[in-house]
SEMARPA-525403 format. One line per field, with one value per residue (C-alpha): residue number from 0; x, y, z. Coordinates in nm, 2 decimals. Example, Ala and Ser with C-alpha at 12.3 -4.5 7.8 and 13.67 -1.06 7.14 Angstrom:
<recs>
pos	c(0, 1)
x	c(1.23, 1.37)
y	c(-0.45, -0.11)
z	c(0.78, 0.71)
</recs>
This chain:
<recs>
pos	c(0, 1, 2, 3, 4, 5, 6, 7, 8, 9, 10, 11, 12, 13, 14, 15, 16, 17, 18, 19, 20, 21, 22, 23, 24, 25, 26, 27, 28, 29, 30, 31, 32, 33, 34, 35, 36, 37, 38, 39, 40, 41, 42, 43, 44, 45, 46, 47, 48, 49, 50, 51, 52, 53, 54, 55, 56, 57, 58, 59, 60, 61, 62, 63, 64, 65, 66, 67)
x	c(1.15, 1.09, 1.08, 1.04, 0.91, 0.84, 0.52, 0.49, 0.21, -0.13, -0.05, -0.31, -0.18, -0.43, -0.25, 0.06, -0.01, -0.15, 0.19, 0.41, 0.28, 0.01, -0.33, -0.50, -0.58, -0.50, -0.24, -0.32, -0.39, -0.04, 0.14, -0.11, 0.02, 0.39, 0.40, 0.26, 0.11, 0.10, -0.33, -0.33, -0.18, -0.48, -0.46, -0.39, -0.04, 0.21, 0.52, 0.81, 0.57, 0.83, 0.59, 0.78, 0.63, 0.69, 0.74, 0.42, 0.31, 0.14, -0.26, -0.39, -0.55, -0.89, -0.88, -1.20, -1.27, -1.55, -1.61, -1.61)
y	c(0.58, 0.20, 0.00, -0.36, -0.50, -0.86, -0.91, -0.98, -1.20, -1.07, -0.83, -0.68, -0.49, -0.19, -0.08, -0.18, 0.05, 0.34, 0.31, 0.32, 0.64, 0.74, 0.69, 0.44, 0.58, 0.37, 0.21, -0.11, -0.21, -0.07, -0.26, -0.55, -0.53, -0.44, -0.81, -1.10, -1.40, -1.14, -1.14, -1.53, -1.52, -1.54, -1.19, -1.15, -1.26, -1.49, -1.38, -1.33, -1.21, -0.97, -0.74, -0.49, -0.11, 0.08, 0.46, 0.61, 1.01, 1.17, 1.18, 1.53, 1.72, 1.93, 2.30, 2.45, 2.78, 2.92, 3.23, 3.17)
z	c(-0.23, -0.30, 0.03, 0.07, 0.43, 0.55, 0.72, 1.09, 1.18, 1.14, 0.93, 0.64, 0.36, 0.35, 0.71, 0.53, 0.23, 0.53, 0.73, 0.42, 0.19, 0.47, 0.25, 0.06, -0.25, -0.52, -0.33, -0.27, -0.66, -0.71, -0.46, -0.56, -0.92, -0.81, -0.67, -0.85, -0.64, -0.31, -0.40, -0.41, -0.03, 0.26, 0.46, 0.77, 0.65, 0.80, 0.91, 0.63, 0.35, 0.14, 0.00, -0.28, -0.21, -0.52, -0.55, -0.63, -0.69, -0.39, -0.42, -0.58, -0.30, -0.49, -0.40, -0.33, -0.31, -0.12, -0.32, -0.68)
</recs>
């Protein structure tokens, strides 16, 4: 589900990325890339930043098996 948020003051958009799909992992580049001009804005951000999160696939989680 795509969301959309405007920053509160102070704000940083690896938290941003954490709060919204709950890891990092390749997140911020795709957020980064989702909304042109956002890297060109000094973090923390102002207030009323609308930063566009898009939907994104949930990280693979590696299976390992203790007995192979």
């Amino acid at each position: 589900m795509a969301k959309t948020i405007r920053t509160c003051d102070g704000d940083l958009l690896d938290r941003l990325c954490y709060a919204v799909y709950g890891h990092v992992k390749g997140t911020v580049e795709a957020v980064l890339a989702r909304n042109h001009g956002l890297a060109a804005i000094k973090q923390p951000y102002p207030s009323g930043v609308m930063i566009h999160f898009p939907d994104l696939a949930a990280p693979m989680r590696e299976t390992i098996t203790l007995w192979e």
